[in-house]
N, C-alpha and C positions, 0 to 999 in steps of 0.2 A: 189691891194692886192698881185697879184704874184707877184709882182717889192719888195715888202716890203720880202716879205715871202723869194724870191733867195737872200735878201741882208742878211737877219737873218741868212740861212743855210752856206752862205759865211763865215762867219762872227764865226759861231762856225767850221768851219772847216780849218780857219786859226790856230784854240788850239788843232784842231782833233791831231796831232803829241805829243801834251804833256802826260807826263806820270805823275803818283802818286806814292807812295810807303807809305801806313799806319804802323805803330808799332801796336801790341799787347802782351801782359801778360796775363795768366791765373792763377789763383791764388787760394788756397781752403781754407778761414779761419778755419773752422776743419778740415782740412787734409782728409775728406770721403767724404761726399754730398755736401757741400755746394761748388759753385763754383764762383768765380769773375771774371766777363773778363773787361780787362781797353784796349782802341784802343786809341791810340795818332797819332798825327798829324805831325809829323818831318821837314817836309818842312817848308820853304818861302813861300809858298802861301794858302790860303783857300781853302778846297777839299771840296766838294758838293758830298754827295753817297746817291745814289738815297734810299729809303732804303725798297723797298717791301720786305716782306717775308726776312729779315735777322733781325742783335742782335739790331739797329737802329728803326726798327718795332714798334709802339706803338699800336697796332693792335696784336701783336701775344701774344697768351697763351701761347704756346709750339712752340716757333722758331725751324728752321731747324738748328741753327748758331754754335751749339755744334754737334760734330763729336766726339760720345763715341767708342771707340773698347777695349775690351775685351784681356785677358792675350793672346789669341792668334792670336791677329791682326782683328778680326773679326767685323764689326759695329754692334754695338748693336741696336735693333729696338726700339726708342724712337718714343710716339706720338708726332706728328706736327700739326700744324694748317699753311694756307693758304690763302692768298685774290687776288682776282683776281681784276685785274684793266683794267677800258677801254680807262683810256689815264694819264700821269703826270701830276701831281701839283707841284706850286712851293713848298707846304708844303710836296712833299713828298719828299725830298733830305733835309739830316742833314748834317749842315754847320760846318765843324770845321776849325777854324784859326787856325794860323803858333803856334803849342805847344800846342793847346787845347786838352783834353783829353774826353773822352766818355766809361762810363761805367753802367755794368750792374751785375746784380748774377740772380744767379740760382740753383734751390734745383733739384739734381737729383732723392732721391725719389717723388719727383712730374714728372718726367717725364718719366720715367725707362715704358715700355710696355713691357706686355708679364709673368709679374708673378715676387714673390719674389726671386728667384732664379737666373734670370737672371744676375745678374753683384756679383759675389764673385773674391775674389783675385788682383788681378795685374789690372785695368782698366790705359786705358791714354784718355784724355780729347782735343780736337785740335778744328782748328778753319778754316772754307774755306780759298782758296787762292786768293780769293779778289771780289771786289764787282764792279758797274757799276757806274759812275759817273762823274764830271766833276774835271777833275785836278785842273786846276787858275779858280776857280769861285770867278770871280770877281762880285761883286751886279747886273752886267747887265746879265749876263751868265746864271744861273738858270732860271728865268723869259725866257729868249729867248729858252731853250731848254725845256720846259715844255709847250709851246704856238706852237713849228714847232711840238711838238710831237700830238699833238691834230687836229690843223688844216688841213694836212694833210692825206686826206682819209675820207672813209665815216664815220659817225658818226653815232653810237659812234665807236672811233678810239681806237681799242687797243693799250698799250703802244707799240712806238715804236721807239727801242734804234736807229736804224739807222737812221733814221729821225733826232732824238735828237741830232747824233753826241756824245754819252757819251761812255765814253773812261773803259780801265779797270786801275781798281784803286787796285792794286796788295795791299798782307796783308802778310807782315812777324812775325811769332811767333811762340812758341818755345810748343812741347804739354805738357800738365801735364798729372803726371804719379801720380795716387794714391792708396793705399792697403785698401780694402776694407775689414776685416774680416769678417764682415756678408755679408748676398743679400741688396740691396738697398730695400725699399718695395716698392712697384711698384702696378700694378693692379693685383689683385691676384684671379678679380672674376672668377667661373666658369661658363664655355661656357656651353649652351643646344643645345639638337638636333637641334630645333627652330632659332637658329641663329649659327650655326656652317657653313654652306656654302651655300646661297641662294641666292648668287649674288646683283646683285645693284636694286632696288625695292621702290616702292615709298611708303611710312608711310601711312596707311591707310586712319587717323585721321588730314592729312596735305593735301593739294590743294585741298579743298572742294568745293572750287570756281570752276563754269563748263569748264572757261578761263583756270584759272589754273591746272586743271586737263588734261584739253587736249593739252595746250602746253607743259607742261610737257612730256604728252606722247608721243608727235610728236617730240621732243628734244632730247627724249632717243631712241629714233627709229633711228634716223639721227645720233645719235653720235656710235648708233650700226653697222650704214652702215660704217661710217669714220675708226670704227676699224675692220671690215673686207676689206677694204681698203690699213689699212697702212698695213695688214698681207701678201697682197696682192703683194705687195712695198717689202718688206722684202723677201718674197718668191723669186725673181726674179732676177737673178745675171745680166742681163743684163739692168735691171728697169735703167732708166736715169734719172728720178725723184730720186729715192734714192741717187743718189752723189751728188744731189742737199747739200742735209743734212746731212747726214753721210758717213765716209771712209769704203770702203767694209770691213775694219776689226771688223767694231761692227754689220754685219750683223744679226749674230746669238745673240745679244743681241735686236736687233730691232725684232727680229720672236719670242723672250721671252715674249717680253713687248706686243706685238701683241696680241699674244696667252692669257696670262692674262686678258687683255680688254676683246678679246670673252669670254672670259670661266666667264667674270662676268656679261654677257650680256644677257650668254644663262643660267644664274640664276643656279648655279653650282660653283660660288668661292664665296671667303669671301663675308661675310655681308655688302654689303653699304646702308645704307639709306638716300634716295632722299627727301627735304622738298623744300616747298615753303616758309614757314613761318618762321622768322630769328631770333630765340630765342635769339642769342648774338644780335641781335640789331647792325650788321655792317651796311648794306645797307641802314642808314638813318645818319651814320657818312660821308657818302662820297661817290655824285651822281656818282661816276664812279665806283664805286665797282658793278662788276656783280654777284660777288658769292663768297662763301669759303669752303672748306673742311678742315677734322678734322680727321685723324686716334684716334682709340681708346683710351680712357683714362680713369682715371675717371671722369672725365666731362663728358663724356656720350659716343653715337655708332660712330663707323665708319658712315664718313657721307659726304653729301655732301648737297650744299644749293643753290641755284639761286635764286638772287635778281628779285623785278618785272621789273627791266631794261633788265635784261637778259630772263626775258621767255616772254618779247615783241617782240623779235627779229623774223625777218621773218625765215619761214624754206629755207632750200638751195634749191636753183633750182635746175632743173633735167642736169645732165652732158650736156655738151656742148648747153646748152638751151640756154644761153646770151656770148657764145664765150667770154670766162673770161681772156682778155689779159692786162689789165691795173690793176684791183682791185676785190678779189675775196671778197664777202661782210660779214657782221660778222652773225653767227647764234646761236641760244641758244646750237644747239647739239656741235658746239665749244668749248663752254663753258664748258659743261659735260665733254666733253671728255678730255679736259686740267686739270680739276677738279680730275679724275679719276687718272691722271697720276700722281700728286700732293700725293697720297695714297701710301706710303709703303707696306699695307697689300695686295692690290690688284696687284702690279704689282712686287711686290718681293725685292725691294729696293728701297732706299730713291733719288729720282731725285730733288735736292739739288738746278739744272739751275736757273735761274730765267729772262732767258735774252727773251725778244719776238719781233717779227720782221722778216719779210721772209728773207730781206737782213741780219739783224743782227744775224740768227740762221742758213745761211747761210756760215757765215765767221765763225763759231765756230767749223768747220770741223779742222781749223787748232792752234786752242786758246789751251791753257795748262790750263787755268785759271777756265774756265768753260767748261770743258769737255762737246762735244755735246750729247753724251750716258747717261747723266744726266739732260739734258734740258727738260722738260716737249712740250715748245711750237714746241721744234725741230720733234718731233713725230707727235704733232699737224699739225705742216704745210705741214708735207709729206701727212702725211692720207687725209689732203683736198684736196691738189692739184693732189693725184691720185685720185680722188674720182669727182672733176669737171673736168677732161680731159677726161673721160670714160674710167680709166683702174680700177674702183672699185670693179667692177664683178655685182652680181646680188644684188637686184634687177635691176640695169638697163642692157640692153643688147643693146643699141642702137650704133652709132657713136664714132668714138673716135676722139678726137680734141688737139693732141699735142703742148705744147706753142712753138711757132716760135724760133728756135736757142736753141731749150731748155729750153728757160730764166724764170723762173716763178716769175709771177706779187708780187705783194703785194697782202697776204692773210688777212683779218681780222678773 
């Protein structure tokens, strides 16, 4: 099986050098809300894009894939939706041939957050700079990197791109600029004392189950340690864990996003609400789906959801308890806590990354593409790996156990 497994990673990292380059159009048939994005394919060869959480997504309500700003440059806070995955399928990469086209619309007042007022005047409409994927996906290539991304690591295997070997598949297109004379309408409910800032808190009438209640609560304990952890990481100009993941120049944005996690921890910032129970019905479309979140809309709260694969998951050991140098293993409070980062309302802006992988969120220090300061998982992998080496702070006070040369393992 290893002989087969080195000849498969071989085998996609003879393509690892090639590159992609997608077209896109945006287009608005009424010229105000309604919008159309067509992505083409320009090459010679079949592009494979992997397509979690972007406009390929058959799973998203409210993709992240539209990048609205405002007459004055400013993003506008649209609700999002989110899925988190614990390893590739070959059904998740949409295949376009050499000229194929792929398209989709979208009604902005269905997505607009924050009230009718939000978007008057001058809005422009844009689209990320490119996705993850396989350049020459030839019929063998998909199947080979969706089976090394799985196999690899304990199970279940979060996605992971460097394993896969998936390449970035760069997206040129042009924004649309449109004049809105009225607000889009939007959610226009009004907030109560009762849900105005009470932080992340679990639904009374959801995890009734004794199981479910108390993994639950052991999940959100552990993902509260992870984010006084990564604050920890941030805090620290000399932290050697942190250049793991980010350039010391997004420090003060890593002590932002830090700080927000705590403050919805210590039941003090926006409303998240925790279920176990998966009203949209994701977690039985696909055994690798651990969870999703949903910033507000009207579909319903600010939220967050774990599948029953993801509140099976063991809690994390205690710091340096299994000297964690090969593979750090995956846990429910993981899962929360990438879930949380995934929320625009909780941490201040839309982390749009989607790339996961200790190696792969790694090398995003230096990517234009996917900015690491927008990576959800990149926040993730720091908070754990100070948090299993014992520099997380309290509760533990014991040992501290730095990885050999710096190097840090693969995190699930």
């Amino acid at each position: 099986m290893n002989l087969i497994l080195l000849s498969l990673i071989l085998l996609l990292l003879l393509l690892h050098t090639t590159s992609a380059q997608l077209t896109a159009t945006i287009t608005s048939p009424d010229g105000k809300y309604l919008v159309d994005v067509t992505v083409r394919n320009p090459t010679a060869h079949t592009i494979a894009i992997l397509n979690w959480n972007n406009l390929f997504d058959p799973l998203q309500r409210f993709s992240p894939a539209l990048i609205v700003r405002d007459e004055r440059g400013f993003r506008v806070p649209m609700p999002t939706t989110y899925v988190m995955r614990a390893g590739m399928r070959e059904s998740d990469f949409c295949r376009l041939a050499p000229g194929a086209n792929f398209s989709r619309g979208y009604d902005l007042r269905a997505r607009v957050r924050g009230g009718p007022d939000v978007l008057r005047g001058n809005i422009s409409v844009g689209l990320p700079d490119g996705f993850k994927g396989i350049a020459s996906a030839d019929r063998w290539m998909v199947p080979i990197a969706a089976l090394v991304s799985r196999v690899r690591g304990i199970s279940p295997t979060f996605g992971d791109y460097e394993a896969a070997e998936l390449q970035d598949i760069t997206l040129r297109s042009r924004r649309l600029h449109l004049h809105l004379g009225n607000a889009v309408v939007g959610d226009n409910r009004t907030r109560t004392e009762d849900d105005a800032g009470d932080g992340i808190h679990v639904d009374p009438r959801d995890c009734l189950r004794s199981d479910e209640r108390i993994n639950m609560h052991h999940a959100l304990e552990g993902a509260s340690t992870y984010a006084n952890a990564l604050a920890i990481a941030a805090d620290d100009p000399s932290n050697h864990l942190f250049a793991n993941y980010f350039h010391p120049s997004g420090r003060e944005t890593v002590k932002k996003v830090a700080s927000a996690l705590q403050t919805a921890f210590k039941e003090q910032g926006p409303r998240v609400t925790a279920y176990c129970t998966d009203d949209a019905n994701l977690c039985d479309t696909n055994p690798h789906i651990l969870g999703h979140s949903a910033t507000e809309s009207r579909l319903g709260d600010t939220q967050i959801m774990l599948c029953p694969e993801a509140l099976k998951l063991p809690e994390a050991p205690s710091p340096c308890s299994s000297h964690p140098r090969r593979e750090i293993g995956a846990t429910a409070s993981r899962v929360i806590l990438h879930l949380l980062l995934t929320l625009n309302t909780v941490v201040g802006g839309t982390l749009t990354g989607n790339v996961y992988g200790s190696g792969a969120c790694q090398l995003l220090k230096n990517s234009h593409i996917f900015p690491t300061l927008r990576n959800p998982d990149s926040y993730t992998q720091l908070a754990i790996a100070q948090y299993a080496y014992g520099f997380g702070g309290p509760p533990y006070s014991g040992p501290r156990c730095p990885p050999k040369l710096g190097i840090v393992p693969r995190i699930q």
